[in-house]
C-alpha positions as CSV (number, residue, x, y, z in Angstrom):
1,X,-26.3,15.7,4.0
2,X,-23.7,16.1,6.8
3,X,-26.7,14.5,8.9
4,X,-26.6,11.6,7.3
5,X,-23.1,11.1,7.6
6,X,-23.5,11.2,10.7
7,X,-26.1,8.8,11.4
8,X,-24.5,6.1,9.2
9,X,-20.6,6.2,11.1
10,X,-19.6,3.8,13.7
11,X,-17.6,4.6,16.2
12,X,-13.9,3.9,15.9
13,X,-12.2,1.8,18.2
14,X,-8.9,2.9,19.9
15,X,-7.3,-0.2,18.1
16,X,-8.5,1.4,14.8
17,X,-7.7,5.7,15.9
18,X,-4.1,4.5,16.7
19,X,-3.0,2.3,13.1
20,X,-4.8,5.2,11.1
21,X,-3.0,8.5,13.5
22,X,0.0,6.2,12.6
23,X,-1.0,6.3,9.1
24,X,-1.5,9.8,8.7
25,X,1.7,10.7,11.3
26,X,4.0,8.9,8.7
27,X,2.0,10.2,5.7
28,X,2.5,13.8,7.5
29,X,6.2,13.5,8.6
30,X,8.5,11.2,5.8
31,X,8.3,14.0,3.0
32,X,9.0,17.0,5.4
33,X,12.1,14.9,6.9
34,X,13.1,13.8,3.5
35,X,12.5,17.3,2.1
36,X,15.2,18.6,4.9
37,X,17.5,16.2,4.9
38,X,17.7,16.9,0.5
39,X,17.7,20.6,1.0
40,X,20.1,21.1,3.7
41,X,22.7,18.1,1.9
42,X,22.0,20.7,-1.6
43,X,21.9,23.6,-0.1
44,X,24.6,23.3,2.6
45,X,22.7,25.9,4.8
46,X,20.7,25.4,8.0
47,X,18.4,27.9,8.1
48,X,17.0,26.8,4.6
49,X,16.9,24.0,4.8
50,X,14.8,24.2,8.2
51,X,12.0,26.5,6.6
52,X,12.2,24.7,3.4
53,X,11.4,21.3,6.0
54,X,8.7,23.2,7.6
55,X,6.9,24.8,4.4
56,X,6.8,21.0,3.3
57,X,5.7,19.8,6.5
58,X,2.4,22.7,6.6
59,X,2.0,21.5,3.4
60,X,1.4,17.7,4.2
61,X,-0.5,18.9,6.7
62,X,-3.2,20.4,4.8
63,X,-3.4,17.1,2.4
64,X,-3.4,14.7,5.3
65,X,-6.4,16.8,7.2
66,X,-8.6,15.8,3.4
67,X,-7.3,12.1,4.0
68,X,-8.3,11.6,7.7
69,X,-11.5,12.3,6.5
70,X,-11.7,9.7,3.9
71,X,-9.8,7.0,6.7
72,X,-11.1,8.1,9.8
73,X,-15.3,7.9,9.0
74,X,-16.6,4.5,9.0
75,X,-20.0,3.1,7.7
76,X,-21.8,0.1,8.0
């Protein structure tokens, strides 16, 4: 099946790689940023706030790698 994919995708154009990396860079970095910014202004503390950010972030990271797939293959 992965085959098939293949054969039916276009190739992207660079136009096209850079709106959806923007896409996914925004999807990837507003709640880890937002996540710090609400921890360390609760918290009060740094450090937690920083691996609480970055626990968030690996997080988004994981979901955005299952929605690059869905925006980054295009069919005919």
């Amino acid at each position: 099946m992965a085959l098939n994919n293949e054969k039916r995708s276009k190739n992207l154009t660079l136009q096209d790689v850079f709106l959806k990396g923007s896409i996914i860079a925004v999807i990837v970095s507003v709640p880890s940023i937002s996540a710090f910014i609400l921890s360390w202004e609760v918290l009060d503390d740094l450090l937690h706030a920083i691996i609480i950010g970055g626990v968030v972030h690996f997080i988004a990271m994981g979901f955005s790698l299952k929605i690059s797939k869905k925006l980054l293959i295009k069919y005919d």
